[in-house]
N, C-alpha and C positions, 0 to 999 in steps of 0.2 A: 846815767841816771841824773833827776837834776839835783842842782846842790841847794846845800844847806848851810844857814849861818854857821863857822864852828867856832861854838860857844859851848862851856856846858852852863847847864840850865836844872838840874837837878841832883848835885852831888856827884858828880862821876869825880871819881879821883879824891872823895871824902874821907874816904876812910885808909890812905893813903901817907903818910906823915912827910910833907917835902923837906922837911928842915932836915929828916934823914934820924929823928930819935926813932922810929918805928919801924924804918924803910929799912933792906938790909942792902949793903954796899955795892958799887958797881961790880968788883971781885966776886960778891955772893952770888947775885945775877946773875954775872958771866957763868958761873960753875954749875946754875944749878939751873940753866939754860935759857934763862929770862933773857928779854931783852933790857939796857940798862933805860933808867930813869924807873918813874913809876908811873900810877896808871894815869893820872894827869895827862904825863910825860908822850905816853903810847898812844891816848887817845889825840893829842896834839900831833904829832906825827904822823900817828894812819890818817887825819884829815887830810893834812899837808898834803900828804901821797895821793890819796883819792882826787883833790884839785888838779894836782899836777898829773893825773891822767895814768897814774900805776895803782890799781884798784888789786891787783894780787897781792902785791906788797902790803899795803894797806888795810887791805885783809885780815893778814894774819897779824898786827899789831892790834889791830880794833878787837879779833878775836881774844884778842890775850886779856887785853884791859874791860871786854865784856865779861870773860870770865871771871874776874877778879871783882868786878861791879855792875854783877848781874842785871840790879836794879834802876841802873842809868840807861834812860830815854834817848840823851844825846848818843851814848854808844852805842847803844844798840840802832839809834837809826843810821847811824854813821856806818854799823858794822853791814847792815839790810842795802845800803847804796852801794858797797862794794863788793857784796854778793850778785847781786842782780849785774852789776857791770862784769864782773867774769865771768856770769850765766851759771850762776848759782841760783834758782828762780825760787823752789822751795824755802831754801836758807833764807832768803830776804824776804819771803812771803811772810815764813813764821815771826821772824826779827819784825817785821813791820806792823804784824799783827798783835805782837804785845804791847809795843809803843800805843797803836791803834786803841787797846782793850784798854790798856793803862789811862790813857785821856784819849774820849772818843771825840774831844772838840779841833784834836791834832789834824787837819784837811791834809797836811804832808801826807801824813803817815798813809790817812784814809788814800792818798793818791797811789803811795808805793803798794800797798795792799791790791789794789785795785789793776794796776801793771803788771805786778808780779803774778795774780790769778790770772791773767792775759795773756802772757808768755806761757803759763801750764796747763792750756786749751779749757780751761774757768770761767767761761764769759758773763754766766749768770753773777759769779760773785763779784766777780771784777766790777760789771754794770751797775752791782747796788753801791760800792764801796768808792769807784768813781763818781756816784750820782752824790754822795754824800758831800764829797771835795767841792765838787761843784759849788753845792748849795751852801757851803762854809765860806768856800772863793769864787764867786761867777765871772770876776772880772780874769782870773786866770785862764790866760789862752791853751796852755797847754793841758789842764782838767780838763778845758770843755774839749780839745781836739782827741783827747784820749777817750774819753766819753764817746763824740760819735761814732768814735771808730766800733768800739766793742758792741754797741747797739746797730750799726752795718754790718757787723760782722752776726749777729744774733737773727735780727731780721734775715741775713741771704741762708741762714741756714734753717730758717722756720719757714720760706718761702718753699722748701721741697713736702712740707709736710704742711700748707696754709698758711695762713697770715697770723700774725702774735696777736694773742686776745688781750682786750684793756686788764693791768693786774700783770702781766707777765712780765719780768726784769728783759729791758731795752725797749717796749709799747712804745711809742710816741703819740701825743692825742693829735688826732687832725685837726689842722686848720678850721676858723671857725666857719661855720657856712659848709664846708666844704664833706660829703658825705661819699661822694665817688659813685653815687647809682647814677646820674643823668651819663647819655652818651658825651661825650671828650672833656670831659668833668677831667682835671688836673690836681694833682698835689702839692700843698705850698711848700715852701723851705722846711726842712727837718724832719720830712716824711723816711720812713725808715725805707733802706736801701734792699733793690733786688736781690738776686740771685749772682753769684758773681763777687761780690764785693769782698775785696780784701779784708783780712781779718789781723787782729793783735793794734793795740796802742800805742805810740813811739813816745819811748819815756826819758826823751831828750830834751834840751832847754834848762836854764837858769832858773833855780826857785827865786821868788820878788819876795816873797813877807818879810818880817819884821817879829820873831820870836817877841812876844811879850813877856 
């Protein structure tokens, strides 16, 4: 999945006390099965992990410190990145969809929403939730690759029952001029794809932004 600055950015690890007057000791932890540090602590390490390419591990750290702080965005998309890498597709759909609900101007999130409905044969939701990333980040090569994809993938399979009417999630409007009744009349670039065509998003690649 791609990554993410790891920052937090909305309280995760708030309500957490590091100085250790709140927290209870690494002894307490160990006993009562915690992993030690706190949720700071956890969420800092499941990133680590998920960078370095152990997304199971990381997993179940992010799972701990989202339960602990439900309401943190960074966790919870940290925890949706490592769901989707062990093919958890559900898991990090729902994770990504609260991030999403929470601040709909997140284009991440909207892209992880978007992949995640992609891998769980979704292509309609995925197509609206990709179009949105898009239209937040146009300049991201990896939106708009996932995008076409899901819209070839929509198109070949609306090719056995017609062609996708203007209004249906994946349309593409045609070229301008361009209407398809003369004989050998052609399609410009971004005409939605036959029958045939491979289907799901590859939700590989580096995130670029810049959390504000």
């Amino acid at each position: 999945m791609a990554e993410r600055d790891e920052r937090v950015d909305d309280g995760a690890g708030g309500g957490a006390d590091r100085g250790g007057g709140g927290a209870a000791s690494s002894g307490q932890q160990q006993r009562s099965g915690e992993p030690e540090g706190d949720v700071y602590e956890w969420f800092r390490r499941g990133a680590r992990l998920l960078a370095q390419g152990n997304p199971a591990a990381a997993e179940q750290l992010l799972a701990r410190a989202a339960g602990a702080e439900p309401d943190s965005r960074s966790i919870r998309e940290a925890l949706a990145r490592a769901q989707f890498d062990v093919g958890s597709y559900a898991a990090a759909l729902e994770n990504f969809r609260t991030v999403a609900l929470a601040d709909p101007s997140d284009d991440y999130a909207q892209f992880g929403w978007g992949v995640a409905a992609a891998r769980l044969g979704d292509f309609e939701a995925s197509a609206e939730h990709l179009a949105l990333a898009v239209a937040m980040r146009p300049e991201n090569d990896h939106y708009r690759a996932a995008l076409r994809q899901t819209r070839a993938t929509l198109a070949a399979r609306a090719g056995a029952f017609g062609p996708l009417l203007p209004g249906a999630p994946g349309y593409l409007e045609p070229p301008a001029g361009a209407d398809g009744s003369g004989p050998g009349t052609t399609a410009g670039p971004g005409t939605t794809a036959g029958p045939g065509t491979t289907a799901g998003p590859e939700p590989t690649g580096e995130r670029d932004r810049q959390d504000g």
